[in-house]
N, C-alpha and C positions, 0 to 999 in steps of 0.2 A: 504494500500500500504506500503510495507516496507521502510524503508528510505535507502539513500549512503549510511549512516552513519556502519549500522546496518550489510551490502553488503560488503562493502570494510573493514571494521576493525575484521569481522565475518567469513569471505568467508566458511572457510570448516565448519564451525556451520552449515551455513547457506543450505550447501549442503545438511548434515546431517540431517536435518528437515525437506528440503523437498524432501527428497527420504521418510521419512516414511509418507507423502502426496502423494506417488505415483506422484509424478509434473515427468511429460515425456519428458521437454526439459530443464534440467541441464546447457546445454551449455549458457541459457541467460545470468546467473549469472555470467562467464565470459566477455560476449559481452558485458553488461553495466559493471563493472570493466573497461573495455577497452576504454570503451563512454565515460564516465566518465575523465578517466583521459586527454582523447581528450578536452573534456570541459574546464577541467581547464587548459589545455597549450592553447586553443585557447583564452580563458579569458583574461589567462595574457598576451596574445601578445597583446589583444587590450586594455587593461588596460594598457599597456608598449607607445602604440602607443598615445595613450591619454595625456599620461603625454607629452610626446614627441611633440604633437600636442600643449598643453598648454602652451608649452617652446618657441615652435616658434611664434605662435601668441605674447606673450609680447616681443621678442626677435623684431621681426618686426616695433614693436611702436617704439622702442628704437631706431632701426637701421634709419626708418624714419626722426624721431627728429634729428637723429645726420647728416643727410644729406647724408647716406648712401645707392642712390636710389638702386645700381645694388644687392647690397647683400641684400636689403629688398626685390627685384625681386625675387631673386635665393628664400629666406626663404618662398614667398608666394606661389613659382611653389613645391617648396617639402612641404609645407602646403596642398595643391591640392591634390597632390599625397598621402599624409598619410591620409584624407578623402577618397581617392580612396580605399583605402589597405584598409583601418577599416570598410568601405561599404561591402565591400566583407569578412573580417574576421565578422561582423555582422550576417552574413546571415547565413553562416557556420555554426556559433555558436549555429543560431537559429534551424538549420535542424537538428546539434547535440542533439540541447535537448530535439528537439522533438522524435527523434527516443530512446533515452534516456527516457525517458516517458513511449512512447508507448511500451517498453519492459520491465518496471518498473509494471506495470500496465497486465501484461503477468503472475507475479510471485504470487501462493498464500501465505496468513499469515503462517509464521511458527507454526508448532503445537505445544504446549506446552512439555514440556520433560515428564511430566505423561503419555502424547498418547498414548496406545496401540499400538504398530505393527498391521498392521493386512492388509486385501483388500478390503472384503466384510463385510456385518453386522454381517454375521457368526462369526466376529472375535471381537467383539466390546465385551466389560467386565461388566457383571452386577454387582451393586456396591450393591445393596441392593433391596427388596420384601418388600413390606406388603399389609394386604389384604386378605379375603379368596374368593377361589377361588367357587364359586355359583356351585351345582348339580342341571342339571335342568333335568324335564323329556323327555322321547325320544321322547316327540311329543314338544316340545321346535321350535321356529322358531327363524330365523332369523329377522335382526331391517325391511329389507325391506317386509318381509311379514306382520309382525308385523302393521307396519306403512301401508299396505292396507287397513287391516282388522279392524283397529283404528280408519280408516281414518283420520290422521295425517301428511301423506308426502306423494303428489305424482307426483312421478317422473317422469312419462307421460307426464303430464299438463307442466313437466317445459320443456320435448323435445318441445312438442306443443308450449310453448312460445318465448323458445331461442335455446336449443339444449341440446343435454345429459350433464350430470352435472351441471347441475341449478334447483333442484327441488324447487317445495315449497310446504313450510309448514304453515297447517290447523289447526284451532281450536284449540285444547289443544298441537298440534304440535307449531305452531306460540308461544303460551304461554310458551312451558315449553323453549324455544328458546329465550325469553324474560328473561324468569326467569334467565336463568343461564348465561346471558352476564350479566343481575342486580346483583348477585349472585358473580361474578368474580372480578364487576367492586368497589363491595362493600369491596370486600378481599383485592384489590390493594389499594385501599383509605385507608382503615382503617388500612395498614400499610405503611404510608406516600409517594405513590405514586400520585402526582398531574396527574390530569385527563385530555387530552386533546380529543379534537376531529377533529382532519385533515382533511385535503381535501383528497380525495378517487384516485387522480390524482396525479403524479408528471412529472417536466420537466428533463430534460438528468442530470443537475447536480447532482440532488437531488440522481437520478439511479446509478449514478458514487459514489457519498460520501458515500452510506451502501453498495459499492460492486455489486449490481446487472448488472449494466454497465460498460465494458464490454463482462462481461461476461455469462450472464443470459440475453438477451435480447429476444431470443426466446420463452423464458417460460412464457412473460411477453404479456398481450393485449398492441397494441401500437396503441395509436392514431393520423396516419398517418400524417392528414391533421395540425394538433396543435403540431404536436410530445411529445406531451405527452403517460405517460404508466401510465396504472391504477395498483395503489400497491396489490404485492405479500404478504405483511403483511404490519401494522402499524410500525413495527420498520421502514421503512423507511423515512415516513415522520415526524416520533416523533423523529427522533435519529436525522436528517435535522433540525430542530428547533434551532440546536444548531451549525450549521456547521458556518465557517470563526467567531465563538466567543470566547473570551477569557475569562475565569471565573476566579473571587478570587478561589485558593485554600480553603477557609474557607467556599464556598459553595458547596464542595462534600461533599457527593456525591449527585445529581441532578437525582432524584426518576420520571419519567413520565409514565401514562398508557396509553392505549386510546381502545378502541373500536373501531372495523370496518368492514367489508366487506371485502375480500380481493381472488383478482382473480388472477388464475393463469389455463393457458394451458395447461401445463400436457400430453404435446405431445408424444408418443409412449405409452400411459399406456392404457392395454386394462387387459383381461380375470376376471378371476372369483375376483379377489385380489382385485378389482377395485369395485367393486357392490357395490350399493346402497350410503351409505353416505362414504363408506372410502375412494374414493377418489373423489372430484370435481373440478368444473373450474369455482365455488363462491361457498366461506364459510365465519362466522364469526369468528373471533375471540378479543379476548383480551390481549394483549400483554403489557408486563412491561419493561421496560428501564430504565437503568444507566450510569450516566456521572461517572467515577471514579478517584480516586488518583494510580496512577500503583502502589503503594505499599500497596494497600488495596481490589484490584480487584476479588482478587482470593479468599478474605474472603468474599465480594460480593456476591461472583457466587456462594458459599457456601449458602450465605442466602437466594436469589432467588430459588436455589435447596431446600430450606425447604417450602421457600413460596408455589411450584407448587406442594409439596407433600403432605403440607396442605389442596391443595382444592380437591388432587384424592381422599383422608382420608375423609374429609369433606361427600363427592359425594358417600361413602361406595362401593368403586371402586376395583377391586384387581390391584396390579401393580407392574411395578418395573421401577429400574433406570437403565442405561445404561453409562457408560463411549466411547465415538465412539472411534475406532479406525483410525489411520491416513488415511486407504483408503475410511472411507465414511464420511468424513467429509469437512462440506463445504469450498469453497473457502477462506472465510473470517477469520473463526474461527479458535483461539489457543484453545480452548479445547473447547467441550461439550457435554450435560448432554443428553440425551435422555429418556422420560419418554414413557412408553407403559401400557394401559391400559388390562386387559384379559377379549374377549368376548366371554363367554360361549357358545352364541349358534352357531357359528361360530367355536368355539374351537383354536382360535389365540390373540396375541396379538397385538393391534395396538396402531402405533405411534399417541399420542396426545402431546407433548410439546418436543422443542426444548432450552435448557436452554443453552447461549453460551457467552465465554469470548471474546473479540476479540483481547486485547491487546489496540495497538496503531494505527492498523491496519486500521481502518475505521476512526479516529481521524487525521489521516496524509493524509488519502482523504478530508476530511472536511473541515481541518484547524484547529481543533476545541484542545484550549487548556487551561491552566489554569495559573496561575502566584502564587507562593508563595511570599507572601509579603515581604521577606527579600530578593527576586532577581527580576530583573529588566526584565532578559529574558525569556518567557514565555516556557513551556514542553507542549507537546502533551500528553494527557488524555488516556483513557482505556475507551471504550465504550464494554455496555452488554447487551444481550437481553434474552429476554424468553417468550412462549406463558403460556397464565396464564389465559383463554386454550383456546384449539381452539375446536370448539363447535362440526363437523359432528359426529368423533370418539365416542367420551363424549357421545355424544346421543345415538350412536349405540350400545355403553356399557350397559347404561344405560338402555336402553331399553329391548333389551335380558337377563342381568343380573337379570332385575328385574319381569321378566313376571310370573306371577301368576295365579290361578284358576281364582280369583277376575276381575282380569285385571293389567295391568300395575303398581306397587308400585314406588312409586317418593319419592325420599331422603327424609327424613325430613327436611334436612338444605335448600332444594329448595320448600317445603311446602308454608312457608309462604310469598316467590316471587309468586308461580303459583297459589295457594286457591285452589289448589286439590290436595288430596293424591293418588288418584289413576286414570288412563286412563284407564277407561271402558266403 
């Protein structure tokens, strides 16, 4: 959530940033300017009336003691009365800030000034390749035929069980799905991110403090009867961990990963784009998060972006990097990184990692800030995420990329997680 601060001292910045967000109602930025300043003249009236109230009450003792029944009367009936007024300036105040809020809470993060112009993905800037890109033969399949004929995933059994987009996975599928959350979770550690493992649920707060509430609720399973929503990634309840806290500055930046499950709707996505593992409504993934100093954020997201390039390299993946443009980038995010694997037998690229900065943006939902030891008053943080990776894509790459006479060839570096080099 952006702050007053940021609104009122910023205004035409603030325009400027989010028109290359595409954001479609501009006028808000106005209305709360407007709330806003209602606020604080309501404020101070009752701030005013207060002091004014505290004047008469000891003014009353006084007039008392001195035998002065009728003007102690007079001072207790305009006592009444400024209880009255400030009951009602109370209220006001309160409907102000709420509507104030709920329009605060309307605006997305401003995009960083690198953003691209742009609308659609078509527009988004690739920053860099690596990788070669696999010749496979014309009889070459796709991951879901593949995964019949394997007998590795099938997708049937998971309609059978829950409904389309829940497959499961069998045998050396199940394993090699083993191997490479062990595989991810190994890379996140072994570059000091602490490991958590969350609960798969959260409550409205928690939805509210990474953004998804109010704005993603539909995308989200909701558990009507609890109100609880099952997480659309780990960032939410790993970046939550830390929400209403205050850290030394001397412990940035605050490294966590986690592993999970994570369900999401995926409401309107249908045709061929959709098949088999590239899009579901439960996948795994592994996700990396950073607590940051804002003056070190952006070197961060820099080193998260080597991190996730490290494991497509690793995985002998072809790929590349993506800077989004302002139109398709999330509500949250001031900048971020898009990584897209290429599946040969398909002949496209798909989206596997989302690497993103957020600012202060999700840190001012939270509460969540930090204290330098030489100031007393605490700064709101830079919160970062990134998937590091999310597993359907990965497999589908992987899979097709790698199909052989033999049968299936599996990375080396995920060898000695699964104890087989090859699906035959």
């Amino acid at each position: 959530m952006l702050t007053i601060k940021q609104i009122t001292e910023n205004k035409e910045f603030v325009l400027e940033r989010l028109a290359v967000k595409r954001f479609k109602n501009p006028e808000l930025v106005d209305e709360i300017i407007s709330l806003d300043n209602n606020r604080k003249k309501l404020q101070n009236q009752s701030e005013a009336l207060l002091a004014e109230l505290n004047k008469i009450s000891k003014e009353i003792g006084i007039l008392m003691k001195a035998g002065n029944a009728k003007e102690a009367e007079q001072a207790k009936k305009r006592n009444t009365e400024i209880k009255e007024e400030s009951q009602k300036l109370s209220q006001e105040l309160t409907l102000t800030e709420e509507k104030l809020n709920s329009f605060l809470v309307q605006l997305p993060n401003l995009p960083h000034i690198s953003v691209p112009l742009g609308h659609t993905p078509e527009d988004n800037v690739e920053i860099r390749k690596g990788g070669q890109i696999p010749s496979l033969s014309e009889s070459a399949l796709p991951h879901w035929e593949l995964a019949k004929n394997y007998d590795i995933i099938d997708f049937e059994l998971g309609t059978k069980l829950t409904g389309a987009g829940f497959p499961v996975y069998k045998g050396k599928g199940a394993k090699i799905q083993r191997a490479l959350i062990n595989f991810f979770l190994e890379e996140a550690t072994n570059a000091g991110y602490k490991e958590y493992m969350p609960p798969l649920m959260v409550n409205e707060d928690s939805g509210f403090g990474t953004g998804q509430l109010p704005d993603k609720e539909g995308q989200m399973y909701h558990v009507t009867l609890d109100n609880f929503y099952l997480i659309p990634t780990a960032e939410v309840p790993v970046t939550n961990i830390f929400r209403d806290v205050i850290v030394n500055a001397s412990e940035l930046p605050i490294k966590a990963t986690a592993y999970t499950p994570c369900f999401r709707r995926e409401a309107g996505s249908y045709g061929k784009d959709v098949r088999g593992l590239n899009r579901l409504h439960q996948f795994d993934k592994v996700e990396v998060v950073q607590i940051a100093h804002p003056a070190k954020s952006y070197e961060i997201l820099e080193e998260m972006v080597k991190h996730v390039e490290s494991l497509v390299k690793k995985l002998e993946l072809p790929y590349r990097i993506l800077r989004l443009c302002g139109g398709d980038m999330s509500f949250t995010s001031a900048l971020t990184y898009d990584f897209e694997v290429y599946s040969a037998a398909q002949k496209r690229w798909l989206e596997v990692s989302s690497v993103s900065n957020f600012e202060s943006f999700q840190a001012n939902r939270l509460k969540l800030r930090y204290r330098e030891e030489s100031e007393k008053k605490p700064v709101l943080a830079h919160t970062l995420n990134g998937s590091a990776l999310a597993l359907p894509r990965i497999l589908a790459a992987i899979l097709e990329n790698n199909q052989t006479n033999r049968g299936i060839r599996i990375p080396k570096v995920l060898v000695p997680f699964t104890g087989f080099e090859y699906i035959d």
